[in-house]
C-alpha positions in Angstrom: 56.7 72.9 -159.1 59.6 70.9 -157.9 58.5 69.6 -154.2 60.1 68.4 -151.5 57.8 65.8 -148.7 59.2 64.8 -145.8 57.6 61.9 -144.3 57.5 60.9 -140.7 59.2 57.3 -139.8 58.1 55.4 -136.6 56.4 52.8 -138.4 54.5 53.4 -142.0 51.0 55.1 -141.3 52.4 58.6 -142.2 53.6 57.3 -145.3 50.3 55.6 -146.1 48.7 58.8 -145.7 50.6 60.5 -147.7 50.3 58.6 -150.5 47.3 60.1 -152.2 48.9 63.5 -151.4 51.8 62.6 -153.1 50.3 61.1 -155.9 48.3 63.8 -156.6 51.1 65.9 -156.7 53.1 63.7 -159.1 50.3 65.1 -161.6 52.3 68.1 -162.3 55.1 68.5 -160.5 58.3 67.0 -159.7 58.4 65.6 -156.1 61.5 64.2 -154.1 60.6 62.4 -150.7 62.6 62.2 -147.2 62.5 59.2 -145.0 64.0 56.5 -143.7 63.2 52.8 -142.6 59.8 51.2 -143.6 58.3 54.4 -144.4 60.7 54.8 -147.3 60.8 51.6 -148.3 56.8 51.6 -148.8 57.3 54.7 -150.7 59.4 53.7 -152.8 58.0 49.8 -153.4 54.8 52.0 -154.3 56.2 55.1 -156.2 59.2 53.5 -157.9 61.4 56.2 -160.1 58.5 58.9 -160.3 60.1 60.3 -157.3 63.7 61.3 -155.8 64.3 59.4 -152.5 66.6 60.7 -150.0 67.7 58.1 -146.8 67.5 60.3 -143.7 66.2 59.7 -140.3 64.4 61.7 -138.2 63.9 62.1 -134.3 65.4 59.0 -132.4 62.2 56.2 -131.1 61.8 56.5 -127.6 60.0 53.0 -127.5 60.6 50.1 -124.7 58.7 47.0 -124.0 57.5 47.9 -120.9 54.0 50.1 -120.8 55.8 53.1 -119.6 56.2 54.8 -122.9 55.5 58.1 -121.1 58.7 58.1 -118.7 61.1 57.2 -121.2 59.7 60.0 -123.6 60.2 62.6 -121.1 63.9 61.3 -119.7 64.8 60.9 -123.4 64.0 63.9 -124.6 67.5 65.6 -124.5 68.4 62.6 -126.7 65.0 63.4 -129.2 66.6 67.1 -129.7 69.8 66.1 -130.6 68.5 63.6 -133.1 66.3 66.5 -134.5 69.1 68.7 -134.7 71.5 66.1 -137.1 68.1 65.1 -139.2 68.2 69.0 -139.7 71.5 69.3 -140.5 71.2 66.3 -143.1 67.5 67.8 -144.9 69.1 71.0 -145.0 71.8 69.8 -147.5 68.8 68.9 -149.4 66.3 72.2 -149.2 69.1 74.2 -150.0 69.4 72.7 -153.5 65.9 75.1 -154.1 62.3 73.7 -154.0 59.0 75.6 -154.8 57.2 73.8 -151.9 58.5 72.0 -148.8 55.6 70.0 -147.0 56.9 68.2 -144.1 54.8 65.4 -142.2 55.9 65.6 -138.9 59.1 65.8 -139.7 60.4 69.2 -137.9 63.3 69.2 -139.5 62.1 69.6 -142.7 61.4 73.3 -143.4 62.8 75.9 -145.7 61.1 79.6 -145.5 57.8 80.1 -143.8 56.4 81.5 -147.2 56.3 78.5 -148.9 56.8 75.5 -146.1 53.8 73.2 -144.7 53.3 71.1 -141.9 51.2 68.4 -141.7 50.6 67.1 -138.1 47.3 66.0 -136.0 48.7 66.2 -133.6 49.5 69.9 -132.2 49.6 68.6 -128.3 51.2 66.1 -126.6 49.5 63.9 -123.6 52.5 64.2 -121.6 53.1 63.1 -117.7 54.3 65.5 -114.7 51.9 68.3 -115.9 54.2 69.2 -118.9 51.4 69.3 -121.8 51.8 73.1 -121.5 55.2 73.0 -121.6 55.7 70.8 -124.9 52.5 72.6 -126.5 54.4 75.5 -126.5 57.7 73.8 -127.6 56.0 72.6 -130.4 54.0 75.8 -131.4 57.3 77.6 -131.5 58.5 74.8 -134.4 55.0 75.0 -136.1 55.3 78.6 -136.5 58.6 78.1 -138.9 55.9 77.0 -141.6 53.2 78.7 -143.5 50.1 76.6 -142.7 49.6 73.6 -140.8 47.7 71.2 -142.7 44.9 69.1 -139.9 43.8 65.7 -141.9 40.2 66.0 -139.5 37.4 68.4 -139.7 37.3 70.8 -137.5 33.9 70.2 -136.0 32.6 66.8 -135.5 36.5 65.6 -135.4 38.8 62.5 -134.7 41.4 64.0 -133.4 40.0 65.9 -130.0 42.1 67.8 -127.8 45.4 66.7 -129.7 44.8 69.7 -132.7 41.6 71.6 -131.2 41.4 74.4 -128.7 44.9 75.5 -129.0 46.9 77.8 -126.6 49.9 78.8 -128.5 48.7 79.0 -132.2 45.9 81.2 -133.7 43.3 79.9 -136.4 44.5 81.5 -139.2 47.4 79.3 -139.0 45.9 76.1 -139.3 43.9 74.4 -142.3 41.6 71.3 -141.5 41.6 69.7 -144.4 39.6 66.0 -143.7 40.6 62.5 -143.7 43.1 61.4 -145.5 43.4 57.3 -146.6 45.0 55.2 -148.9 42.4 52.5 -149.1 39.3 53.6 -150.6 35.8 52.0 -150.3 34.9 49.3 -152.8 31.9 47.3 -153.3 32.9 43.6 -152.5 31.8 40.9 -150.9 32.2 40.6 -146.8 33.4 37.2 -147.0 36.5 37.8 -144.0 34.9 37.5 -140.5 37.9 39.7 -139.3 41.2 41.6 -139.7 43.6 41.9 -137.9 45.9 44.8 -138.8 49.3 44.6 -136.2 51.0 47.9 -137.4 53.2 49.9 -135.5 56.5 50.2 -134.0 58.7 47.8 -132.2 59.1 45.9 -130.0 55.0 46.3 -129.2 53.9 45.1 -132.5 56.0 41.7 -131.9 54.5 41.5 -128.8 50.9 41.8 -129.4 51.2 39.2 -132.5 52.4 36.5 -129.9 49.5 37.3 -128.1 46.7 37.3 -130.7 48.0 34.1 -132.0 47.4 32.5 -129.3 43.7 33.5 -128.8 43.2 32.8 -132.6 41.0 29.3 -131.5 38.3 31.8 -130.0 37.1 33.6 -133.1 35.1 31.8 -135.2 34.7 32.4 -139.3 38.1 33.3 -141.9 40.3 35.5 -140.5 42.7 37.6 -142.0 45.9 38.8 -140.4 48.8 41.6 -141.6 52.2 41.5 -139.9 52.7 45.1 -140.6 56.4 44.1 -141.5 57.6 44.8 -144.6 61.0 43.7 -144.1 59.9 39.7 -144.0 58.6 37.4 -146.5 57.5 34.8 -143.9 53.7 34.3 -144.6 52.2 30.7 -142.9 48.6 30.0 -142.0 46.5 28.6 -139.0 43.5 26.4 -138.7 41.2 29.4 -139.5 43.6 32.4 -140.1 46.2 33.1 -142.9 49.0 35.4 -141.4 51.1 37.7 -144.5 54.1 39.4 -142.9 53.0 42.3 -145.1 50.3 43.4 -147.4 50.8 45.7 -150.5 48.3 48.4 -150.6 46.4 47.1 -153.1 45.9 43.5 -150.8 45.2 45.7 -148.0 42.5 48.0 -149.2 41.0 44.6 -150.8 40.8 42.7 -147.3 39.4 45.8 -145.1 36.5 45.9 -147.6 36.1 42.5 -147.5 36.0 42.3 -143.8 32.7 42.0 -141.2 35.0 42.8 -138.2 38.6 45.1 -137.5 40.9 44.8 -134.7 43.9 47.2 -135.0 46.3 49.7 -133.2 44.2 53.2 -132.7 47.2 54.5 -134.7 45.5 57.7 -136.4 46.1 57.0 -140.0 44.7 53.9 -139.2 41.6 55.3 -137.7 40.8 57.3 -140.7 41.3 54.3 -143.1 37.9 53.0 -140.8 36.2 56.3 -141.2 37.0 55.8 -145.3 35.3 52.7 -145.4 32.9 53.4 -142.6 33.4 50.4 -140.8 31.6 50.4 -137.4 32.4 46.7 -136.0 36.1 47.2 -134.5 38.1 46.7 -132.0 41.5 49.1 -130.8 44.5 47.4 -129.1 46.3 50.5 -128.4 50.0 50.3 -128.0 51.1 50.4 -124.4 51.9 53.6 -122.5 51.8 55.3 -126.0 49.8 58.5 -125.3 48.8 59.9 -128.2 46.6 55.8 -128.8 45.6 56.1 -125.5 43.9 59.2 -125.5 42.2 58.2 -129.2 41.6 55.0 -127.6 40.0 56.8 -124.9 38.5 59.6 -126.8 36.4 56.7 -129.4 35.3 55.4 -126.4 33.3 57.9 -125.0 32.1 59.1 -128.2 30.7 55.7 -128.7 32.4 56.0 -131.6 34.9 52.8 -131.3 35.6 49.8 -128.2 38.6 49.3 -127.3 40.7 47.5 -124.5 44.7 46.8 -123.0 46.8 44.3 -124.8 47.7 43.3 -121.3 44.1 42.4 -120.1 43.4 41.4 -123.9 40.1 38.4 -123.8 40.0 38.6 -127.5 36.1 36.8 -127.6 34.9 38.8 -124.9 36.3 42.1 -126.5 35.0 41.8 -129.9 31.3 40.8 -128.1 31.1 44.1 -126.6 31.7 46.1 -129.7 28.4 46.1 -130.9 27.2 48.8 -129.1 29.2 51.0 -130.8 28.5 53.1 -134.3 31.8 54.3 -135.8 32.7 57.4 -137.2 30.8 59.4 -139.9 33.3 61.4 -141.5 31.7 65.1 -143.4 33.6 64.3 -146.7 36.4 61.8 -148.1 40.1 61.8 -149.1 38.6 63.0 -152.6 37.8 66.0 -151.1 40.4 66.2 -148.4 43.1 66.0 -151.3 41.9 68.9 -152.8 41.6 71.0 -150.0 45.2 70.2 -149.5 46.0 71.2 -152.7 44.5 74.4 -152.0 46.1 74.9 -149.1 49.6 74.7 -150.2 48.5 76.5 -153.4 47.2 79.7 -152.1 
């Protein structure tokens, strides 16, 4: 088949994800990728030429550096639409060349016919302020319904994801495949010689500010640690009296260092999340990125699931918040990205 993948852009998880999908698909098919930014630039640093790359952005960031993510999401909406509207203009040049398959992650404006278009998105709700979760659920069910299936990575019992792609208003069952995690890294049988991890992904300016604020609570953990800018974009790696800080790490140095790690502190970002329910780490710690709502609510979600700790990056005691993680037992997942892969491949198969 020839396929087209659109890949979501604020920041790289959804291309991470992806990855296996993507690779899998590269078995037998021909497979051209929209993006932009880091997320394209991992793509192709890990693909090379066994894909076509197209440069396009999606919807505009609505990030600040303040914590109130949610305000400037709702006033900037208006401004989200247009941007959705010009990606769409731009991937239509593209679909209309003629692909077999068109699977879109989280990129709305990557969609050809509903017969043989896919979504995949765990996140079918928004936690919005001013009582408008209703209001976008529906918005977004009225998108969703341009594509043939969407495509869950979570189970649908005994989930990750919650509220954000269970109990649904708007779309009916038939619609939607839960196919499992998906991850990148896979689980390896090495030696747990890192004390900790430190993963700072995500987009700016919150990741910037959260490394300033780890590295100066760096003298209160004890043992090697291990720290990954999440910035693809720099070369500037330096080390500290017990850490070593790389601006990025390949996938290959990444899936290496969470194995080898006793203890991870990271952004509750989802693809994140189920990279930790790959390698069933239980020790870790969630910095969620301020005001962000979908990290929040996992944030909050883990928590009373006993699942993961987590705590503010504003009110961030970094000795005190690791100590009271080890009440909590992670996440069993019901199968693997093994399996998850091939339920995809059913999915957009059948």
């Amino acid at each position: 088949m020839k396929v087209l993948f659109g890949v979501f852009d604020w920041g790289i998880g959804h291309a991470t994800r992806d990855m296996p999908l993507i690779a899998e698909l590269l078995k037998a098919n021909e497979v051209h990728i929209i993006s932009t930014g880091r997320a394209l630039k991992l793509l192709r640093d890990h693909f090379a030429d066994r894909c076509i790359y197209y440069d396009i952005p999606s919807v505009y960031p609505p990030y600040t550096k303040t914590r109130f993510f949610k305000v400037k999401f709702t006033f900037t909406t208006p401004k989200m639409i247009r941007s959705l509207q010009y990606a769409r203009d731009k991937s239509q040049r593209i679909i209309s060349t003629k692909f077999d398959r068109v699977i879109s992650d989280c990129r709305y404006d990557v969609y050809d016919k509903p017969d043989n278009s896919y979504l995949i998105n765990h996140q079918l709700k928004f936690k919005t302020p001013f009582g408008a979760e209703r209001i976008f659920e529906k918005w977004l069910a009225s998108r969703m319904k341009r594509y043939k299936y969407i495509i869950v990575p979570d189970f649908e019992d005994n989930n990750l994801t919650g509220k954000l792609s269970h109990n649904l208003r708007y779309l009916g069952k038939d619609k939607i495949k839960y196919i499992g995690i998906l991850s990148h890294v896979r689980k390896i049988d090495l030696s747990q010689d890192v004390e900790y991890f430190i993963s700072l992904s995500g987009a700016e300016p919150q990741r910037t500010i959260l490394q300033e604020k780890i590295i100066r609570q760096l003298n209160e953990l004890e043992g090697k640690v291990v720290i990954a800018g999440g910035n693809p974009d720099s070369a500037a790696n330096t080390s500290y009296d017990n850490a070593a800080f790389y601006s990025f790490l390949g996938a290959e140095q990444q899936e290496n260092i969470m194995n080898r790690a006793k203890f991870i502190i990271a952004r509750p970002g989802y693809t994140t999340v189920m990279e930790l329910a790959e390698l069933n780490k239980r020790k870790v710690l969630f910095l969620p990125t301020p005001g962000q709502s979908e990290q929040e609510y996992l944030a909050d979600y883990y928590e009373k699931q006993k699942y993961f700790h987590h705590v503010s990056q504003y009110r961030l005691k970094l000795k005190e918040a690791v100590e009271e993680c080890a009440e909590f037992t992670g996440f069993n997942p019901a199968w693997k990205t093994e399996r998850s892969v091939e339920e995809f491949m059913r999915a957009i198969t059948s």
